[in-house]
C-alpha positions in Angstrom: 85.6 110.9 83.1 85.7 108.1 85.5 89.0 107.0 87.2 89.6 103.6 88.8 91.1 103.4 92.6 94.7 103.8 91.8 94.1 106.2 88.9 93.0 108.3 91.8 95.7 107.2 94.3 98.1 108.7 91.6 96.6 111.3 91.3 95.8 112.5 94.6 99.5 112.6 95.2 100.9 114.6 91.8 102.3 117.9 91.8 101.2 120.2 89.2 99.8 123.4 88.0 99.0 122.8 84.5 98.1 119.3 82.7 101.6 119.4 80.9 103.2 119.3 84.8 100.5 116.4 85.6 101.4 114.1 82.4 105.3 114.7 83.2 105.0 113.4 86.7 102.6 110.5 85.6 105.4 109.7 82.7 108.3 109.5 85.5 105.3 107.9 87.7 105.7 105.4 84.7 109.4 104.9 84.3 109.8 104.4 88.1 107.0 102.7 89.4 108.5 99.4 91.1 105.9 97.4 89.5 104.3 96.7 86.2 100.4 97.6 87.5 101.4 100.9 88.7 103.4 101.9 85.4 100.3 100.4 83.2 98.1 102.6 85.3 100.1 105.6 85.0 100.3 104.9 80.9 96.9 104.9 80.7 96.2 107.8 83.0 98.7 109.7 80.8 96.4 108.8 77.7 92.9 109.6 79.1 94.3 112.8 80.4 96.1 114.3 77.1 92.8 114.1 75.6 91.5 116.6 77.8 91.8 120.3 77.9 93.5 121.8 80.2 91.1 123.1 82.4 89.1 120.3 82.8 92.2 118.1 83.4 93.0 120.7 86.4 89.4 120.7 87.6 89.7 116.1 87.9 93.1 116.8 89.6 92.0 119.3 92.0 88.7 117.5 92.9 90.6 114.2 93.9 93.3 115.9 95.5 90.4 117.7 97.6 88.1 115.0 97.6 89.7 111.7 97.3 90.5 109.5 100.8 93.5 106.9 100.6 92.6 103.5 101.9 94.0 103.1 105.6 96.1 100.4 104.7 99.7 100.3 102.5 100.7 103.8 102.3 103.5 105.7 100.8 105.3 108.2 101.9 104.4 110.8 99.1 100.9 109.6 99.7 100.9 110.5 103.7 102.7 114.2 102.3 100.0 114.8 100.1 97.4 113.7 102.7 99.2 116.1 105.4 98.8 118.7 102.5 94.7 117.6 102.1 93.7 117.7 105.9 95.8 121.2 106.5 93.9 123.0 104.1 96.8 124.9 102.5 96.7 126.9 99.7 99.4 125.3 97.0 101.6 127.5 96.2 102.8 127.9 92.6 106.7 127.7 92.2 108.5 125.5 94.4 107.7 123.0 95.9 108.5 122.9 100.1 110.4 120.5 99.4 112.2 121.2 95.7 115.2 120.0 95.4 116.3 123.4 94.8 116.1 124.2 98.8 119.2 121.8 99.1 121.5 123.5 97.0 124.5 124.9 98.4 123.9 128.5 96.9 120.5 128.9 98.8 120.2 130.7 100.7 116.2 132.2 101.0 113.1 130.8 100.6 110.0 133.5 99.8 106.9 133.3 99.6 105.1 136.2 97.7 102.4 137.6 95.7 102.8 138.4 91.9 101.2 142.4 91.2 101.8 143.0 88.0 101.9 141.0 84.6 105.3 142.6 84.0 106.4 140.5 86.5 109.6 137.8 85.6 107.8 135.1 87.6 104.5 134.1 87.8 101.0 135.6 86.3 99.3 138.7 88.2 97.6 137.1 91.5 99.7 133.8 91.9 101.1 133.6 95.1 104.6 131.8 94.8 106.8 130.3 96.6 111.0 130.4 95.5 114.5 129.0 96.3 116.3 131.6 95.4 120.5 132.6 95.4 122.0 135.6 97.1 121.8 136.8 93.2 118.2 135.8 92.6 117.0 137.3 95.9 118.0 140.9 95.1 116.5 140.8 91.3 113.8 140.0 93.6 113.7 143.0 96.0 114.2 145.3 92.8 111.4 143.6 91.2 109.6 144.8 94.8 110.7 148.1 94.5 109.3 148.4 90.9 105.9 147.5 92.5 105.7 144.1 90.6 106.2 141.5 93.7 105.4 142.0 97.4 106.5 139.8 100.4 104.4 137.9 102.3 107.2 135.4 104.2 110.9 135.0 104.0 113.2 132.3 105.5 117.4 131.8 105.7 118.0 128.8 103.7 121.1 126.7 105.5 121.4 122.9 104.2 117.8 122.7 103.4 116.8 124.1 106.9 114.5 126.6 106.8 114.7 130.4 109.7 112.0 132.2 109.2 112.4 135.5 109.9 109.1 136.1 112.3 107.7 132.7 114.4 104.1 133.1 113.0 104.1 131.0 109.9 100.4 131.8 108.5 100.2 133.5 105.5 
């Protein structure tokens, strides 16, 4: 399928781990763009896309958001964060994104990033690696869901106002 320049620039930028995730942000890509180009682009995106299966739509999202290089010139923020997120190299995490609106919520208060083990787990398929806001309440279903050999660790961080402790300085996974 071949994409125009700011099919790709929306694109490169979407957050998503299945084509149903990628139409929903091009449809509020849509309703908010500030101007009529960029909503007509996103509209058609959204119908050249739901024509596709699933897996190949993942494999055009992937390949841009690997490949693609935003012109120097006129960038957005959420185009510089997904270009940070391009040139580091890092593995996207399913769940959460780093910066979900969920972090900010009063009640959290961990951030974890694991991998799932088991298919009976309540999050995720086996071999994701996740990444959660979670509640005082959601954090300990979580460490029984560790002791039942279903989750395991791999970083955790004190969540205070959307500021992140983690509990060791090396942040590599």
């Amino acid at each position: 399928m071949e994409l125009n320049g700011m099919e790709k620039r929306i694109l490169f930028q979407a957050e998503g781990d299945c084509r149903t995730e990628i139409l929903h942000e091009l449809l509020m890509t849509a309703q908010y763009a500030k101007g009529p180009v960029r909503r007509k682009t996103a509209d058609g995106l959204m119908e050249k896309l739901s024509l596709q299966p699933d897996k190949q739509c993942m494999e055009l999202v992937r390949d841009i958001q690997k490949n693609y290089q935003l012109p120097k010139e006129g960038r957005t923020i959420g185009e510089m964060i997904a270009e940070a997120r391009q040139k580091s190299g890092a593995e996207k995490l399913k769940g959460h994104d780093i910066m979900a609106l969920e972090r900010y919520d009063p009640e959290v208060k961990h951030m974890i990033i694991f991998d799932v083990l088991s298919g009976d787990s309540p999050v995720g398929d086996k071999g994701d690696r996740m990444r959660l806001f979670l509640t005082e309440t959601g954090y300990s279903e979580f460490l029984d869901s560790q002791k039942r050999g279903e989750v395991r660790l791999k970083k955790h961080a004190s969540v205070s106002e959307g500021y992140l402790r983690y509990d060791c300085k090396e942040h590599t996974l």
